[in-house]
C-alpha positions in Angstrom: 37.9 -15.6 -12.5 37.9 -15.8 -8.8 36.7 -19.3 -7.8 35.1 -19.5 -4.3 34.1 -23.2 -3.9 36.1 -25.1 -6.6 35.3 -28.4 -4.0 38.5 -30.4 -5.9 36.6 -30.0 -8.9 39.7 -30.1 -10.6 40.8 -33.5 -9.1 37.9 -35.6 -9.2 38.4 -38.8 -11.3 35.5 -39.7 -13.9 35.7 -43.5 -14.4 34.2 -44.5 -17.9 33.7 -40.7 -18.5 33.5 -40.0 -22.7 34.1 -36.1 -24.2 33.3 -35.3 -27.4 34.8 -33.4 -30.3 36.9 -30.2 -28.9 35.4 -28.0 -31.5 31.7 -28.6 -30.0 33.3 -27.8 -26.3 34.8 -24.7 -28.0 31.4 -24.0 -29.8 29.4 -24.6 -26.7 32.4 -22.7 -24.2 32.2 -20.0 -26.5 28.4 -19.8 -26.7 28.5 -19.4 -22.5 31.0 -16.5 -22.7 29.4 -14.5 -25.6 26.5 -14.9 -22.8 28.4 -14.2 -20.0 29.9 -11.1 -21.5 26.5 -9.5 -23.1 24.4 -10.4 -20.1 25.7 -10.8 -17.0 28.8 -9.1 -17.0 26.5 -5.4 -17.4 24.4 -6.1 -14.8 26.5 -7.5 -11.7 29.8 -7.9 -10.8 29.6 -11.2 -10.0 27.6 -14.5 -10.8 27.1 -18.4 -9.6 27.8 -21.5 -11.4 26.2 -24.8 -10.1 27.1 -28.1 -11.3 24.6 -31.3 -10.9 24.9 -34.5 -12.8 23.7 -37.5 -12.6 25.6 -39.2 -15.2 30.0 -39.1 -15.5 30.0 -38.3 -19.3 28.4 -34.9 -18.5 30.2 -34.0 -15.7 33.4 -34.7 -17.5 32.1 -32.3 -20.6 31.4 -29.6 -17.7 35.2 -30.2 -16.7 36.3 -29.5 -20.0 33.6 -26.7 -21.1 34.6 -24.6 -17.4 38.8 -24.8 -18.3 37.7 -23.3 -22.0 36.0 -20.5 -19.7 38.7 -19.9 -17.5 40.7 -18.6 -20.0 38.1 -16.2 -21.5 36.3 -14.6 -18.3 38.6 -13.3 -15.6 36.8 -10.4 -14.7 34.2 -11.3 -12.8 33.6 -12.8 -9.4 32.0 -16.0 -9.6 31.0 -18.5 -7.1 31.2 -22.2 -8.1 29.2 -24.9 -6.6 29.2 -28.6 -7.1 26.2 -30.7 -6.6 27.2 -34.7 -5.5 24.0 -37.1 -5.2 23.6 -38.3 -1.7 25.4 -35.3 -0.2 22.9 -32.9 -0.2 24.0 -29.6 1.4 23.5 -25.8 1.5 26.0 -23.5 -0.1 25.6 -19.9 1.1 25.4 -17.1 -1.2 23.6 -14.6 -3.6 21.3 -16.5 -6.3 20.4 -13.8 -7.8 21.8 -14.5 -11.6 22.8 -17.9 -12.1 24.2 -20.1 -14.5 23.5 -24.1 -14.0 25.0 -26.4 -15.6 22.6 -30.1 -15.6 22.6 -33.6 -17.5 18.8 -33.9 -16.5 15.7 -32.9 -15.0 16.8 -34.8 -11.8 19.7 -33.3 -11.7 18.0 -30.1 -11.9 15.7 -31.0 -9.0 19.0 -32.1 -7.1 19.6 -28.4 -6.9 16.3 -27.0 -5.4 17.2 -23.5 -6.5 13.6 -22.6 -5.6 15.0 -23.0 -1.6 17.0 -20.3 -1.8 15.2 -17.2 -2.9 11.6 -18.2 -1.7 11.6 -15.4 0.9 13.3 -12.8 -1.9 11.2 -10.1 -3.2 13.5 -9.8 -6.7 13.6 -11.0 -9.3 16.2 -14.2 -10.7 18.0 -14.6 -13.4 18.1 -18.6 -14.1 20.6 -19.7 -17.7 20.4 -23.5 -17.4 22.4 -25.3 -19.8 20.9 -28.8 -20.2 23.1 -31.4 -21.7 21.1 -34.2 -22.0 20.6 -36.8 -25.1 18.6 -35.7 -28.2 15.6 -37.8 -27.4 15.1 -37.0 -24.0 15.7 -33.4 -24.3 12.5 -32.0 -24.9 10.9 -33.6 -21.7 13.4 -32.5 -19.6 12.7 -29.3 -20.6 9.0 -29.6 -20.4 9.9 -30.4 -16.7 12.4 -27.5 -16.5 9.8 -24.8 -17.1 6.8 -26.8 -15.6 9.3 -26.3 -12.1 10.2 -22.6 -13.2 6.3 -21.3 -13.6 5.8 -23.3 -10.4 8.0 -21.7 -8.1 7.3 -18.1 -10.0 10.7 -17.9 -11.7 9.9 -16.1 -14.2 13.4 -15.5 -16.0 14.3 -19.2 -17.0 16.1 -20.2 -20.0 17.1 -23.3 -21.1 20.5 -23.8 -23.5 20.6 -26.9 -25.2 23.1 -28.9 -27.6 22.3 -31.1 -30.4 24.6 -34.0 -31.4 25.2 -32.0 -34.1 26.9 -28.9 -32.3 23.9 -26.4 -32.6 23.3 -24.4 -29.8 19.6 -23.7 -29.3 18.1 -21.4 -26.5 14.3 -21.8 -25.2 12.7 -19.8 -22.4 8.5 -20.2 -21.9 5.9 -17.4 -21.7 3.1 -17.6 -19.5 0.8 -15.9 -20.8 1.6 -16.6 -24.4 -1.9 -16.2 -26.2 -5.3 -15.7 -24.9 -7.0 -18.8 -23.7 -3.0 -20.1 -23.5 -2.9 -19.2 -19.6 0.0 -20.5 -17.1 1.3 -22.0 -20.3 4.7 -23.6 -20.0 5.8 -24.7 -23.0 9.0 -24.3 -24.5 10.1 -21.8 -26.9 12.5 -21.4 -29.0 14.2 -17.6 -28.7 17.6 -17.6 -30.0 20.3 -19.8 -31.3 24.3 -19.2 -31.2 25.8 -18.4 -34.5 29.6 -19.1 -34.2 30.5 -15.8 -32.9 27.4 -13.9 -31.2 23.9 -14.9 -30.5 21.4 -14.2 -33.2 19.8 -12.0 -30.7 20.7 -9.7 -27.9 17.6 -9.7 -25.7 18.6 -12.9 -23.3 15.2 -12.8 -21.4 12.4 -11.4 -23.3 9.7 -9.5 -21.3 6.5 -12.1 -20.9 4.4 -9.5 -18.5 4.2 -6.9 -21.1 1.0 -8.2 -22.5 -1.0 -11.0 -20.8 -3.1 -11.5 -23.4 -6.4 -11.0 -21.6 -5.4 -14.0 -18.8 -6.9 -13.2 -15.7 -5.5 -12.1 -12.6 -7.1 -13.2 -9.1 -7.4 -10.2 -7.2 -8.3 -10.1 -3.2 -9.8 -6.8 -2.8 -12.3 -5.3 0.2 -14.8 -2.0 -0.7 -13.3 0.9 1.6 -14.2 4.3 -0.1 -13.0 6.9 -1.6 -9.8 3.9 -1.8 -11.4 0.8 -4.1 -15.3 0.8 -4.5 -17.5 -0.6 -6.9 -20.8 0.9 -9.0 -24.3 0.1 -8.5 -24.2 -2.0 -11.2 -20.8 -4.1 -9.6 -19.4 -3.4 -12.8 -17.0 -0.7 -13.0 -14.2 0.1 -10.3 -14.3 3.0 -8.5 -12.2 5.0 -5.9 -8.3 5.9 -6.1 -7.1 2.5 -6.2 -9.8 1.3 -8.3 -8.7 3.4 -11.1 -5.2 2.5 -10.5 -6.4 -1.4 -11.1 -7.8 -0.3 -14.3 -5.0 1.3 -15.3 -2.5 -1.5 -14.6 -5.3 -3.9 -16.1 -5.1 -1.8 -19.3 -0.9 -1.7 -19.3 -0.7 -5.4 -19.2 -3.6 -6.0 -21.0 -5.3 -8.6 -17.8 -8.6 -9.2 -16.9 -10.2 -8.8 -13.4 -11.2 -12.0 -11.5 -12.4 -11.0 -7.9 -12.0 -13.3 -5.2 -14.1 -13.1 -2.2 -15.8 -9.7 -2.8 -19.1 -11.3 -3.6 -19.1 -12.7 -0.3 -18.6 -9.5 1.5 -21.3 -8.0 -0.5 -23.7 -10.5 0.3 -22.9 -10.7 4.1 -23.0 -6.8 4.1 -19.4 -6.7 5.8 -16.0 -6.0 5.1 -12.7 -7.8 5.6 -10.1 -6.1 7.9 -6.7 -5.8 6.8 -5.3 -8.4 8.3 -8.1 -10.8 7.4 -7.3 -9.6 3.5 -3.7 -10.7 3.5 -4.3 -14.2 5.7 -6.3 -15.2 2.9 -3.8 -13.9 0.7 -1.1 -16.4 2.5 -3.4 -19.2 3.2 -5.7 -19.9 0.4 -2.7 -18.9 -2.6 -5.4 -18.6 -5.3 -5.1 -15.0 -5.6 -1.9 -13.0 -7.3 -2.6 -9.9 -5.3 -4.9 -8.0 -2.9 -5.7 -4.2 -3.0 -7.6 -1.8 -1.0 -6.6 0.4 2.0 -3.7 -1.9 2.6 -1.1 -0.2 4.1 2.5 -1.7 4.1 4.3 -2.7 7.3 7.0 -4.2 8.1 5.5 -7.4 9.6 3.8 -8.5 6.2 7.3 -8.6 4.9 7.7 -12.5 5.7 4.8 -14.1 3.9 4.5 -11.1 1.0 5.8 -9.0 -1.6 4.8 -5.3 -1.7 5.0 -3.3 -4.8 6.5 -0.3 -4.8 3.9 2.0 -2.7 1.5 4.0 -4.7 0.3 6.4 -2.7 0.9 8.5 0.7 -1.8 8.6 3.0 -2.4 11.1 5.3 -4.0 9.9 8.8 -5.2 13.3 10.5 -7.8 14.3 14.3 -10.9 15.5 13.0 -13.1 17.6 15.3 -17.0 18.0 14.5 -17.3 21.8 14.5 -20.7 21.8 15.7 -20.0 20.3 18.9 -17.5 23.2 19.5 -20.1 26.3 18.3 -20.9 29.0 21.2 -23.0 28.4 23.6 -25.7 30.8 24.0 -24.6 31.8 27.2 -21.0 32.0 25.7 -22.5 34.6 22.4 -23.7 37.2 25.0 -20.6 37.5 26.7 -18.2 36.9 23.6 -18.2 40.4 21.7 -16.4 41.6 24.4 -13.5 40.7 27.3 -14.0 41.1 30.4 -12.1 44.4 30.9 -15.0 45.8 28.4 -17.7 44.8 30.0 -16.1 46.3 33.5 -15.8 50.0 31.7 -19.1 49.1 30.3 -20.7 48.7 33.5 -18.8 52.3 34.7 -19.7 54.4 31.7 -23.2 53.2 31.1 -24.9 56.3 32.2 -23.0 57.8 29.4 -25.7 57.9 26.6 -23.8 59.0 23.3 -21.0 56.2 24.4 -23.5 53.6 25.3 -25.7 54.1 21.9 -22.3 53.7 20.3 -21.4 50.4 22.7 -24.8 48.5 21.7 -24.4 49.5 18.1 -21.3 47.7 18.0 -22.7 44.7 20.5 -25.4 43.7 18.6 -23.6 43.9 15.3 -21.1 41.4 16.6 -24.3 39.3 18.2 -25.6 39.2 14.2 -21.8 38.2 12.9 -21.4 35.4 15.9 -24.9 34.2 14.8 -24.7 34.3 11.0 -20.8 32.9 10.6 -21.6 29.8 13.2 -18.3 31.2 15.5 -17.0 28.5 17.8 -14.4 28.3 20.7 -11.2 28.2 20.3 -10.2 24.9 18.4 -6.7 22.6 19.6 -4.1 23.3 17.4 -2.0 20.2 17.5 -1.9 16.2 19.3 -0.3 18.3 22.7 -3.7 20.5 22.6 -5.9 17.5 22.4 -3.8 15.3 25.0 -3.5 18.3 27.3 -7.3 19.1 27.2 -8.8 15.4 28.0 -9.9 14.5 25.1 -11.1 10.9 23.5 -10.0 9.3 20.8 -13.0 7.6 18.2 -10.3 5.2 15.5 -10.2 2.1 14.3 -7.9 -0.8 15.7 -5.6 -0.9 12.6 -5.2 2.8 13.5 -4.5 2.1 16.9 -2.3 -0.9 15.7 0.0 2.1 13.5 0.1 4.6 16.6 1.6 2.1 18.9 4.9 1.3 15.7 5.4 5.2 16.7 7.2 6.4 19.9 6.4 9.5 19.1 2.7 9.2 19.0 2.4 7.2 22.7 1.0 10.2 24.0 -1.9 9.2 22.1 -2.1 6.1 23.4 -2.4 6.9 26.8 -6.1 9.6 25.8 -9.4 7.8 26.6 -10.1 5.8 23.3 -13.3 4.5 21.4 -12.2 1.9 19.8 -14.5 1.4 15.9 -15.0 -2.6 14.9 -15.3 -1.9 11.4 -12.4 -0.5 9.2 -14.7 1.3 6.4 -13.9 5.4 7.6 -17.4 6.4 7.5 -17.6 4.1 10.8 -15.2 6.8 12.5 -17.0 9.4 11.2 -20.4 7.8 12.5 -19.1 7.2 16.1 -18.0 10.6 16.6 -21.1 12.4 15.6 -23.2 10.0 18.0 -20.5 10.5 20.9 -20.5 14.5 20.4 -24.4 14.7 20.2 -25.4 12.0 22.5 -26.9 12.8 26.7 -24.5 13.7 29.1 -21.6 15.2 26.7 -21.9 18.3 28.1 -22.0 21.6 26.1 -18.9 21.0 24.3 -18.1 17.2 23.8 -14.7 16.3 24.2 -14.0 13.7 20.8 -11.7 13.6 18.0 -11.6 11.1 15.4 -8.5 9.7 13.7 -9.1 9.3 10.1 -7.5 9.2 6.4 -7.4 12.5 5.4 -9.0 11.7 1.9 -11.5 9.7 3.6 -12.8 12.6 5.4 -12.8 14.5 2.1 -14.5 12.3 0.2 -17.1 11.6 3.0 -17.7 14.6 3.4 -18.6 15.9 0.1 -21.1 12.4 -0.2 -23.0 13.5 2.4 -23.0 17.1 1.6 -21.6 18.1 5.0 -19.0 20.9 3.8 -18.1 22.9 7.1 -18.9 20.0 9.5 -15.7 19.2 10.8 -12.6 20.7 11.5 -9.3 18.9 10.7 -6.0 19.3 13.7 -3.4 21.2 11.2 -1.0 18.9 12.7 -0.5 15.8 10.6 -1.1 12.8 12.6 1.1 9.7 10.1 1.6 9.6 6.9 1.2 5.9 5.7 1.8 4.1 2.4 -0.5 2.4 0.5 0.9 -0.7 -1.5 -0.7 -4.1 -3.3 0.8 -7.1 -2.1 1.9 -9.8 -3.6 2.5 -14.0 -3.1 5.9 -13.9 -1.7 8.4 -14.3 -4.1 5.9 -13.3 -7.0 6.8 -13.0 -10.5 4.5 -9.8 -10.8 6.7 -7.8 -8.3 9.6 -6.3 -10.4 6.9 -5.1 -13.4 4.4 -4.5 -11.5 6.9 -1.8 -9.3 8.1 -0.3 -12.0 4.5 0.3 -13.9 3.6 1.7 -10.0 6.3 4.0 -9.6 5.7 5.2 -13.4 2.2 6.1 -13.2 3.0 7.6 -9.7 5.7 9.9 -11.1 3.2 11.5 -13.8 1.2 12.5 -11.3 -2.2 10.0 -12.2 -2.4 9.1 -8.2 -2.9 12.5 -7.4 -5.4 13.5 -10.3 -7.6 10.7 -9.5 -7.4 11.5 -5.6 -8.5 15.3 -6.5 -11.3 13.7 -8.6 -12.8 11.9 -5.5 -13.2 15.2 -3.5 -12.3 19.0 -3.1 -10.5 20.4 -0.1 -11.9 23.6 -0.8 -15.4 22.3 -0.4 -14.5 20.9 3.0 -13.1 24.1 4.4 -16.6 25.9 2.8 -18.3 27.3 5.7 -21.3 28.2 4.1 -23.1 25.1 3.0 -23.5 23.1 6.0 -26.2 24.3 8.9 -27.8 20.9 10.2 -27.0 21.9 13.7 -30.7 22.0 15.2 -31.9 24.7 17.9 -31.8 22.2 21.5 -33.4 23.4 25.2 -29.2 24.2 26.0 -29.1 26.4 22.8 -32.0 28.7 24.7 -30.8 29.0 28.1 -29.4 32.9 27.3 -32.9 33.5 26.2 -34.6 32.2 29.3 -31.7 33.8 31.6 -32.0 37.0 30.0 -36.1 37.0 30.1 -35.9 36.1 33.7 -33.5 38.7 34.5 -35.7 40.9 33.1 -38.6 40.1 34.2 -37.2 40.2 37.9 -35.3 43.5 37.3 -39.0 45.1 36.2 -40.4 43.3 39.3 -38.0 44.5 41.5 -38.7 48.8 39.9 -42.5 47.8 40.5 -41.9 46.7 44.5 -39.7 49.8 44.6 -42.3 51.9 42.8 -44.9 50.5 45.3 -43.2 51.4 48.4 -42.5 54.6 47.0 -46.5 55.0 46.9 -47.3 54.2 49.7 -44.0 56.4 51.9 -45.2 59.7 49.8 -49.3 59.1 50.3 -47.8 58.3 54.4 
């Protein structure tokens, strides 16, 4: 045993200090290592011991019980720390699987073990040994547990000893029975035989099966993401069905906080207004929907693992960027073509042939809705002037990435709202409205599944065109209270439906990519005064061409009757 912070624990003097019988230290010493062994010494290379008493008599048992594990654990790395009353102090170091050894509640308060992982997003493993008198034990440990549910450590045991030498082990379970909720009462799990521990599993699962308790849940309404029925019922939309699904795992009910609200008042919370309420308020155990993790939540919040990779893409509306019809005439063919056209037009049989093939490209141009040539990636639209219609949590993610600045620096229209369709909106009023010219210059930034989904509501397959370049690809998570006992089984349920591919399956089920890319569908593009212009150039044309061969045929006239 390598012994870090012995603090002259071996020298300290215990005036009026009693022991009792060295077969109970051996029975209790041996209980520990049996422990120490089955437990700790698979899972880490190294653990922490901290002493607190109140009283001598303890302290001096401690002494006694700690030599008896010298002997029998010297292959592990452990850290010791000593408690004194009145000399309160910080000992650095990993709490992440700890053994305490305590005479009392106090002396368990004394520690304030909660201190040093309250900004940890794992999990702690807490085997508290509680040598305290018969009478008083079961209110100390009442108070043990009532502190361990408080600060969300979840994996608390308490070891106790009788007067009589029998070695009793009690941990609590939150969510024990339904209508039992935040219940912290102690139960008994195990007891130490002599030689082994009557059972193996030192910290029973208690988030397997809540029992129907409910879990608070901040959530905001941003489709195809989390949405709910007509009825407000049932949960709809990728991470609705992912809610569900870890509602049916663990066997919780739904409680939504703050939803009715937004319903009522017709809006919806921004991101950042999700999680402050999250942080402030602290009645919810998580909030969902759209919520993409960053770094700078990190402080104040636990992230589960993230479920999902979304995809922020430019979307162009195609029918902003269709021919003009001054553009169709001259489109069949380049302008070398037209130049031999012009020579060669007194040939008949080739100019037959020439219109034949002119006005059957006229028909395709007209039936297949052709358009100019589209950018291809983020240089294309930065190069060609173009603004930018997102929201400010999108503009938020393009400024965390140097290599998106060039971005920054396009004209930009910003979108108040964070629901998608909002983007959407804004760039079919700014590429329709007066003085955007014949080909409006506005791309949106969107979710990729947004613009899926949105587009197959509102029937629009072939409206819009998305940049093949990918944009960012963001991760979607639920967050957490910091420190949150939720966040190692709540990860590991995440990363397990994830790795079946569920995430995917229900994202396919909330819209088609082969609808969107469907060109055949959508034709809501009305006929406008600029759409006629090649009909109104040509007629005058013509009309002045014939006037021209009647002046000429006049003249004519008149020279030959001269």
């Amino acid at each position: 045993m390598n012994v870090t912070s012995l603090l002259h624990f071996e020298s300290m003097k215990y005036i009026g200090a009693q022991t009792q019988a060295a077969s109970i230290n051996h029975h209790v010493a041996q209980a520990l290592r049996v422990f120490i062994e089955d437990f700790y010494q698979r899972i880490a290379p190294a653990f922490i011991v901290v002493l607190s008493c109140r009283r001598p008599s303890p302290m001096n048992f401690y002494r006694n019980i700690m030599q008896l594990l010298y002997e029998s654990v010297d292959t592990m790395i452990v850290q010791l720390v000593l408690v004194e009353l009145g000399h309160p102090r910080r000992i650095a170091g990993p709490r992440t699987h700890n053994l305490l050894l305590v005479d009392s509640l106090d002396a368990l308060l004394d520690i304030e073990m909660h201190t040093y992982t309250a900004q940890s997003d794992t999990s702690e493993y807490y085997f508290i040994f509680l040598q305290q008198r018969d009478a008083l034990i079961p209110h100390d440990m009442q108070g043990v547990f009532a502190y361990c549910w408080r600060h969300q450590l979840i994996n608390c045991n308490v070891m106790t000893q009788s007067s009589g030498g029998q070695v009793l082990l009690h941990t609590y379970f939150p969510y024990v029975a339904p209508g039992q909720c935040n219940d912290s009462q102690p139960t008994r799990i195990n007891a130490f035989l002599g030689e082994s521990w009557q059972h193996h599993d030192y910290f029973p699962s208690k988030l397997h099966n809540l029992n129907g308790c409910p879990l608070v849940v901040l959530a905001r309404r941003v489709s195809p993401f989390l949405d709910l029925d007509e009825g407000q019922r049932e949960l709809r939309g990728l991470e609705g069905r992912l809610l569900q699904e870890l509602s049916h795992r663990m066997n919780f009910s739904i409680q939504f906080a703050g939803l009715q609200d937004q319903l009522q008042s017709r809006t919806t919370w921004s991101e950042k207004q999700l999680l402050q309420k999250l942080v402030q308020e602290r009645i919810a155990h998580l909030a969902i929907g759209y919520v993409r993790k960053r770094i700078q939540y990190a402080t104040n919040l636990t992230p589960v693992f993230p479920h999902y990779s979304n995809r922020l893409v430019g979307c162009l509306l195609l029918n902003a960027h269709n021919l003009t019809s001054l553009e169709i005439w001259s489109f069949p063919f380049q302008a070398l073509t037209w130049i031999c056209l012009l020579l060669f037009a007194s040939w008949l049989i080739f100019g037959l042939i020439v219109r034949s093939m002119y006005s059957a490209l006229l028909f395709f141009i007209l039936r297949y809705h052709l358009h100019q040539r589209l950018p291809g990636s983020l240089q294309d639209l930065a190069h060609g002037d173009y603004a930018a219609v997102m929201g400010r949590t999108t503009l938020q993610d393009l400024r965390e990435v140097p290599s998106l600045h060039d971005l920054l620096g396009l004209r930009s229209v910003m979108v108040s709202s964070e629901r998608e369709e909002e983007v959407l909106r804004t760039l079919d009023r700014c590429s329709v409205r007066e003085g955007a010219g014949s080909h409006p210059l506005f791309f949106g930034l969107i979710s990729q599944d947004a613009l899926l989904h949105l587009t197959q509501r509102g029937h629009r397959a072939g409206a819009y065109h998305i940049i093949p370049q990918e944009v960012l690809e963001q991760q979607l998570a639920i967050y957490l209270q910091k420190h949150s006992h939720l966040a190692a089984h709540l990860d590991h349920l995440v990363m397990s439906i994830r790795s079946v591919g569920l995430l995917h399956h229900w994202a396919g089920q909330m819209a088609s990519e082969r609808y969107f890319r469907s060109r055949f569908l959508y034709r809501e593009k009305r006929i406008r005064q600029p759409d006629l212009w090649a009909v109104y150039i040509l007629t005058a044309g013509l009309y002045l061409l014939s006037l021209v061969v009647f002046v000429c045929e006049l003249l004519a006239t008149r020279r030959a009757a001269v």
